[in-house]
C-alpha positions in Angstrom: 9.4 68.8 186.2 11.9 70.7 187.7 13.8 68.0 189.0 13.9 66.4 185.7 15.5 69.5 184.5 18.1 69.3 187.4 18.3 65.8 185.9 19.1 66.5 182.3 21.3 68.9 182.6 23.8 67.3 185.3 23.4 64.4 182.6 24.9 66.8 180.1 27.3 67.9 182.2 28.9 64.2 182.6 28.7 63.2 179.1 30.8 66.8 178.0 34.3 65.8 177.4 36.9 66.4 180.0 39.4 69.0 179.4 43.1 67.1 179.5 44.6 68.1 182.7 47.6 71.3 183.0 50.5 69.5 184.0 53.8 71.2 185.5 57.0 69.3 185.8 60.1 71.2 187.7 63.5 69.9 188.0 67.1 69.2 186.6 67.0 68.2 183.3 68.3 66.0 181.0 68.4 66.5 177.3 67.5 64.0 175.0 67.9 65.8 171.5 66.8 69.2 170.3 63.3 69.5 171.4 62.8 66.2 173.7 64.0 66.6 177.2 63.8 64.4 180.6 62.5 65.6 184.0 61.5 63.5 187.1 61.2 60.4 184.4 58.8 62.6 182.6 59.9 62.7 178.7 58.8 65.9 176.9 58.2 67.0 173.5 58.9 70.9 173.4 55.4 72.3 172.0 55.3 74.3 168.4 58.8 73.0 167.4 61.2 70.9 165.7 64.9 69.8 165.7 67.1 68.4 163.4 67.1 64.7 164.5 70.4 63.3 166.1 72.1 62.1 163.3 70.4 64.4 161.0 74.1 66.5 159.0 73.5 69.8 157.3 75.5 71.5 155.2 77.5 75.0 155.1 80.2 76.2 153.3 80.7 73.2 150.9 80.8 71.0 154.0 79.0 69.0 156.4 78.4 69.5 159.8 76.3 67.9 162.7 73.5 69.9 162.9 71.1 67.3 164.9 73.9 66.8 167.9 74.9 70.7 167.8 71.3 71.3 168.5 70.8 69.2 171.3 74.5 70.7 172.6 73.4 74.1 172.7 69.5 73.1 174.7 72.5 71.2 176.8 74.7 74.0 177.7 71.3 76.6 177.9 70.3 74.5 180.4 73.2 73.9 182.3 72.8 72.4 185.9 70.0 74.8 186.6 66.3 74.1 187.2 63.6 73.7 184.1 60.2 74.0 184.4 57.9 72.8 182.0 54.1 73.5 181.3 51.9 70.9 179.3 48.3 69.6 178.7 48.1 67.5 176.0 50.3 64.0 175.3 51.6 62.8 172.3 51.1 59.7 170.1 54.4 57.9 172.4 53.2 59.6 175.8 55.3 62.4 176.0 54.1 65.6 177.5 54.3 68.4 174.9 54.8 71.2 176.8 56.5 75.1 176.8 59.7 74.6 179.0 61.4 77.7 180.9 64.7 78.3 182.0 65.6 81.3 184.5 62.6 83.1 182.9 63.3 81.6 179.3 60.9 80.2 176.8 63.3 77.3 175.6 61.1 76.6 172.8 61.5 80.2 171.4 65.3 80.6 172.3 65.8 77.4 170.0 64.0 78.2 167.4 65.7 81.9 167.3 69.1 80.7 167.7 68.5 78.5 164.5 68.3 75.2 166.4 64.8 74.3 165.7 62.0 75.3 163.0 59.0 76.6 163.7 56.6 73.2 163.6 54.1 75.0 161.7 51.7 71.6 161.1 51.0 71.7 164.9 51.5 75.8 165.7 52.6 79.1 164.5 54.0 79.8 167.9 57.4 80.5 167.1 57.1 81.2 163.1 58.4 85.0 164.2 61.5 83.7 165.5 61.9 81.6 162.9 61.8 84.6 160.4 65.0 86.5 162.5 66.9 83.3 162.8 66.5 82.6 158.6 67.0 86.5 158.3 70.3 86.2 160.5 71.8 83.2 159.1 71.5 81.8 162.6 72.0 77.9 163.6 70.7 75.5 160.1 69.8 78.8 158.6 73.5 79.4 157.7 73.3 77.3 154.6 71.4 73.8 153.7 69.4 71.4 155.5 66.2 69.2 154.9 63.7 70.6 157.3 63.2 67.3 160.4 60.1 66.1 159.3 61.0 65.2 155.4 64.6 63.9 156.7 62.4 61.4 159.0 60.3 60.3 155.5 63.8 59.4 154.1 64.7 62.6 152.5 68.2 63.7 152.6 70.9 66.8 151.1 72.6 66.0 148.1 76.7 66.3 147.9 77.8 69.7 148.1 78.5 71.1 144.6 80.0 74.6 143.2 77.2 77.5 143.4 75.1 75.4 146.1 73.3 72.9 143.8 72.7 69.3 144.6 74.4 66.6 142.8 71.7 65.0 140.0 69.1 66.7 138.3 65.6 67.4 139.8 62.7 68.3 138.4 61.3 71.6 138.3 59.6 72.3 141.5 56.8 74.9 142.4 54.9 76.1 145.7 52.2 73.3 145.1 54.9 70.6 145.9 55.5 71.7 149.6 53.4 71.4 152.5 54.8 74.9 154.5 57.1 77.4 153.7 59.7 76.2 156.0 60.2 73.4 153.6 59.9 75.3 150.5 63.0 77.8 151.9 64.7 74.8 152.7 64.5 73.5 148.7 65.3 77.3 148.0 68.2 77.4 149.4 69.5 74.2 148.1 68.8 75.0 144.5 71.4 77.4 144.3 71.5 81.6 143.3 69.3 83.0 140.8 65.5 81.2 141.8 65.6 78.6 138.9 62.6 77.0 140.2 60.9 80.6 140.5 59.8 80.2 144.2 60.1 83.8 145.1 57.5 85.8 142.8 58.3 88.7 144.8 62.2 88.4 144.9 62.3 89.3 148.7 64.2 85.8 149.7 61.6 84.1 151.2 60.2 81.3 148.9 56.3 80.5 148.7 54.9 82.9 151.3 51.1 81.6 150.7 52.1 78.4 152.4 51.5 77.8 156.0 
């Protein structure tokens, strides 16, 4: 009997899933755009965040800018020619190790996010969703006028021409908390629609827009 025990158990044992394997990568870097970087021919997502895409524009003062490259520029010259190490477990859907990445003693991840260069990726973590707050306070990076938060530019969406007050061209619809999946996005829309909350977004009139969202 007791060696069926012994039996049954190390059965259990080998049918538990196996826990995806820590993975450190160390080495010069290269930078593919805001939060995807090359190491050793290792391609890595940076965890909890996202960039504008390459040729994603944004707009400030009436005019457009290159938010998508001057992200990846400033992870570029952060880096510089020293050493990165990155720290991963889990893969994504292309095979890319998502990972926290460090430089001299740096969380990348957080630096871009608190410089303005990437939002906190709030579908996958609330990591970084403090430094997203002092980077929005601070006008910092995107924050410094409009953008379409990465992950509705890749589904197509895009900013209106610039037009006096900060409205986009063409009429929309009136919009409320129910149409946005985070808050991140729900800023973003905020911002756009010009001074004065026409789409009443911020019940509390503190300037963030839709706090109940995630």
């Amino acid at each position: 009997m007791r060696r069926l025990r012994v039996w049954l158990v190390a059965a259990l044992v080998l049918a538990l899933p196996l826990a995806a394997e820590a993975q450190t990568v160390t080495g010069r870097a290269s930078v593919t755009d805001g939060d995807t970087l090359e190491i050793r021919d290792v391609d890595i997502r940076l965890h909890g965040i996202d960039a504008p895409e390459s040729s994603q524009t944004c707009l400030a003062g009436g005019q457009r800018w290159p938010c998508g490259r001057r992200s990846a520029n400033a992870l570029a010259a952060k880096i510089g020619r020293g050493t990165v190490r990155c720290e991963g477990r889990e893969r994504d859907r292309y095979g890319r190790l998502i990972a926290v990445c460090y430089a001299g003693g740096t969380d990348l991840n957080a630096w871009l996010v608190r410089n303005g260069w990437a939002l906190a990726y709030r579908r996958y973590s609330r990591d970084y969703v403090p430094e997203e707050r002092k980077a929005e306070a601070e006008g910092a990076g995107v924050w410094r006028g409009r953008f379409v938060p990465p992950w509705d530019w890749r589904r197509g969406k895009r900013l209106g021409a610039a037009q006096p007050g900060g409205a986009s061209s063409g009429g929309q619809r009136d919009r409320d908390c129910s149409d946005f999946a985070t808050q991140a996005a729900a800023q973003a829309f905020y911002r756009q629609a010009g001074p004065g909350d026409p789409h009443r977004l911020d019940g509390d009139g503190d300037g963030r827009a839709c706090e109940s969202l995630p």
